[in-house]
C-alpha positions as CSV (number, residue, x, y, z in Angstrom):
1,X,32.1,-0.7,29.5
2,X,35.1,-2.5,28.2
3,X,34.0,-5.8,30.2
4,X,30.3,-5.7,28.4
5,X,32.2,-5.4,25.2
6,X,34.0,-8.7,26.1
7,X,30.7,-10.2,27.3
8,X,29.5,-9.2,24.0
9,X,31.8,-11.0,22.1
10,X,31.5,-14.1,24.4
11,X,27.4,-14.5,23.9
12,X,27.3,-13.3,20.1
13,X,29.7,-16.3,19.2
14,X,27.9,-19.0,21.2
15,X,26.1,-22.1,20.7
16,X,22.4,-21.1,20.7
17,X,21.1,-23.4,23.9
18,X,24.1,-21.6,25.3
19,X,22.3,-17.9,24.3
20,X,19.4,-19.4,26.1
21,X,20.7,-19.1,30.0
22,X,22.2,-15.7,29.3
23,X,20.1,-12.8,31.1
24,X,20.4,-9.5,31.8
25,X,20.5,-9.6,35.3
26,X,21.7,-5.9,36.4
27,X,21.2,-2.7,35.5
28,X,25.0,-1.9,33.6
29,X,24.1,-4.9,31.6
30,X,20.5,-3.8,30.5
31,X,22.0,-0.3,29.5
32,X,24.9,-2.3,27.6
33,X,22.2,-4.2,26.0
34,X,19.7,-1.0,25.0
35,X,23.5,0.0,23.6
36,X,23.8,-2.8,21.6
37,X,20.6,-2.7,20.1
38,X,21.1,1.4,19.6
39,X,24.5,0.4,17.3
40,X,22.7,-2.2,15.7
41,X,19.9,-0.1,14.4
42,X,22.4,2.7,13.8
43,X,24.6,0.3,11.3
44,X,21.2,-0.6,9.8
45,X,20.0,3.1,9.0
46,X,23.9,3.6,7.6
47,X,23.2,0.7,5.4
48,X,20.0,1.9,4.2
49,X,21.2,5.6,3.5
50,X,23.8,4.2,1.5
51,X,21.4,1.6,-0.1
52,X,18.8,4.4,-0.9
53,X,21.1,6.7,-2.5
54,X,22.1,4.4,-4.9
55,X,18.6,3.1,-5.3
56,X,17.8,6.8,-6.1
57,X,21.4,7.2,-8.8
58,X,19.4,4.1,-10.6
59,X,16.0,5.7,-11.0
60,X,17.4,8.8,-12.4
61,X,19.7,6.9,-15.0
62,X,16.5,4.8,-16.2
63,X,14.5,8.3,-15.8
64,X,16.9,9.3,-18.5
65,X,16.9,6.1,-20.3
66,X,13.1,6.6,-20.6
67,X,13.1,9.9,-22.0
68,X,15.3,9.0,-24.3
69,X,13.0,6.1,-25.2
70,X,10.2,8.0,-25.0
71,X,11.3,10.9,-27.5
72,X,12.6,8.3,-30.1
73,X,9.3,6.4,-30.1
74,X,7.6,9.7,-30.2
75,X,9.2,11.0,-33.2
76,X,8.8,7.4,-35.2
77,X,5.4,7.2,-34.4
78,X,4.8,10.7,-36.1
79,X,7.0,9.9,-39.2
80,X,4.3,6.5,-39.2
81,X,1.5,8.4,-38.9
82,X,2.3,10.7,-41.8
83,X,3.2,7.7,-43.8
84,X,-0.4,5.6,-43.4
85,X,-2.5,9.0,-44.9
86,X,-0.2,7.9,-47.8
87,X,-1.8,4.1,-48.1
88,X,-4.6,2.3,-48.4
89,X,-5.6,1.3,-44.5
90,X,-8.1,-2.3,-43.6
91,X,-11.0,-0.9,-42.0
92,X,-13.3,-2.9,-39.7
93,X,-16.2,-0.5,-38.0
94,X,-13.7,0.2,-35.3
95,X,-10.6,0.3,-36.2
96,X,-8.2,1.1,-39.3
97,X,-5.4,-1.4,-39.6
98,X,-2.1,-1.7,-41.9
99,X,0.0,-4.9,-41.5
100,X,4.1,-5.0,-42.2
101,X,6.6,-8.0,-41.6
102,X,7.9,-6.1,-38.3
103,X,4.0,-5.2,-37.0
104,X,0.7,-3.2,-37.4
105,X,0.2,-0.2,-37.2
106,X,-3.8,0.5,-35.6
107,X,-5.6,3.7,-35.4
108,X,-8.5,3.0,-33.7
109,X,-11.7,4.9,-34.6
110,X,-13.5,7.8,-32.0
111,X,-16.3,5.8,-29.9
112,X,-19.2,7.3,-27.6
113,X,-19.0,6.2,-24.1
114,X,-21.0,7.2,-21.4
115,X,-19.2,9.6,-18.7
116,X,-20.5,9.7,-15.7
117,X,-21.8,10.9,-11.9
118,X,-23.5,8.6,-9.8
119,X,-24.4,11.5,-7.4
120,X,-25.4,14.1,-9.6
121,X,-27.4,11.0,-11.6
122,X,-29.3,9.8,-8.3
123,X,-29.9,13.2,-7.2
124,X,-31.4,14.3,-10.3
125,X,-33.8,10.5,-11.1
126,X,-34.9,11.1,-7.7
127,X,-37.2,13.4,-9.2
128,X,-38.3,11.7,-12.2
129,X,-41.4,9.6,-12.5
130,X,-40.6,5.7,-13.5
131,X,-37.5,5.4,-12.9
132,X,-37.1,4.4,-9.2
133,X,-36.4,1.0,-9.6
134,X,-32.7,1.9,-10.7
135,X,-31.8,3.7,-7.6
136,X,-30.3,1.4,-4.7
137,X,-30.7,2.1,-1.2
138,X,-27.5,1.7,0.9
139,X,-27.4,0.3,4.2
140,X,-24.3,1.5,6.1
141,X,-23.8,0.7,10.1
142,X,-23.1,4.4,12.3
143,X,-19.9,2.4,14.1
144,X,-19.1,5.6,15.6
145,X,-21.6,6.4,17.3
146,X,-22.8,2.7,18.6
147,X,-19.1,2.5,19.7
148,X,-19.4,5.5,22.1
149,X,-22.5,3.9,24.0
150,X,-20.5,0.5,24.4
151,X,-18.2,-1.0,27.1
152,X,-16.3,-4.2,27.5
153,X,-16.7,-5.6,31.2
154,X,-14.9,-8.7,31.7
155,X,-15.0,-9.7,27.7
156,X,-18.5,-8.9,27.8
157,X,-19.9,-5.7,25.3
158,X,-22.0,-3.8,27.0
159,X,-24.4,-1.1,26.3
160,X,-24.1,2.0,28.6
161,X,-27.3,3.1,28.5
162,X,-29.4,0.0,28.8
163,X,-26.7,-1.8,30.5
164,X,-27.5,-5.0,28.3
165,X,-25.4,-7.5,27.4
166,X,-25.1,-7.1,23.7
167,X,-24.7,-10.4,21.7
168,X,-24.2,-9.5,18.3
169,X,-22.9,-11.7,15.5
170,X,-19.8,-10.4,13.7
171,X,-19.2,-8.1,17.4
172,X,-16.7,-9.8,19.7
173,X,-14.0,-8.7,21.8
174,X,-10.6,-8.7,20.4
175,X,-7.8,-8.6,23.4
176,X,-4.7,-6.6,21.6
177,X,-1.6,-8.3,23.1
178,X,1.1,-6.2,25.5
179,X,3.4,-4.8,23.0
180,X,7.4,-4.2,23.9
181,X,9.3,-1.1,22.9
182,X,12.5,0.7,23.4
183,X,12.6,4.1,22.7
184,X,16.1,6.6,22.4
């Protein structure tokens, strides 16, 4: 173990063309090198612990920070809205407005919306009389189910039931590449 250590040290430190011709050529050396990586990603998840906790000492001092924002703002903002019952407010039809040097201060006025539920609404004009031009009908494609009835043969899709070719445009054959992993 003490000679991969050394060996270590040697190819970390190289030239890289001189990385290049280094392989792993036994089985000691492979394990040394799944030991390597295994430190590597160790340090890393140290780093991050370490890194997260302090992430997480920051949020809770601007957590604090906020609610102390947020409670100052809060009582201001009531002492202000006492104060405008007091004045005479610009009114517009949607809003009530009263200017100072440092800002405004804007109350604006209740305003009907609609609130709504597609479903419930389409269920519902379904059955009334004139008003079928405002309901769209959705197209969707039933993937799952045409996906169990298909093969691919030699990049070819294939249905296995008709046992057609199927040329489809926006269907193709995507070839995933071999993946690499190292597992502990």
């Amino acid at each position: 173990m003490d000679e991969n250590f050394r060996l270590s040290e040697l190819f970390l430190n190289v030239e890289e063309e001189e990385k290049e011709t280094w392989k792993i050529d036994n089985d000691n050396t492979a394990d040394w090198a799944l030991d390597k990586i295994k430190e590597t990603r160790e340090e890393y998840e140290r780093f991050e612990r370490v890194a997260l906790n302090k992430i997480k000492d920051i949020q809770s001092a601007l957590e604090k920070e906020r609610n102390k924002m947020e409670n100052e703002t809060s009582f201001f903002e009531a002492k202000l809205k006492e104060y405008i019952e007091n004045v005479k407010m610009k009114e517009t039809k949607t809003q009530k407005t009263y200017s100072l040097p440092s800002g405004k201060i804007v109350i604006k006025k209740d305003k009907c919306d609609f609130k709504i539920d597609k479903e419930k609404i389409i269920e519902n004009m379904k059955s009334l009389e004139g008003y079928e031009e405002y309901i769209k009908v959705k197209e969707d494609l039933a993937w799952g189910d045409l996906k169990k009835n298909l093969i691919i043969d030699n990049n070819s899709i294939i249905n296995k039931i008709t046992g057609e070719v199927l040329e489809v445009e926006g269907l193709e054959v995507e070839i995933k590449p071999s993946k690499f992993e190292i597992k502990f």
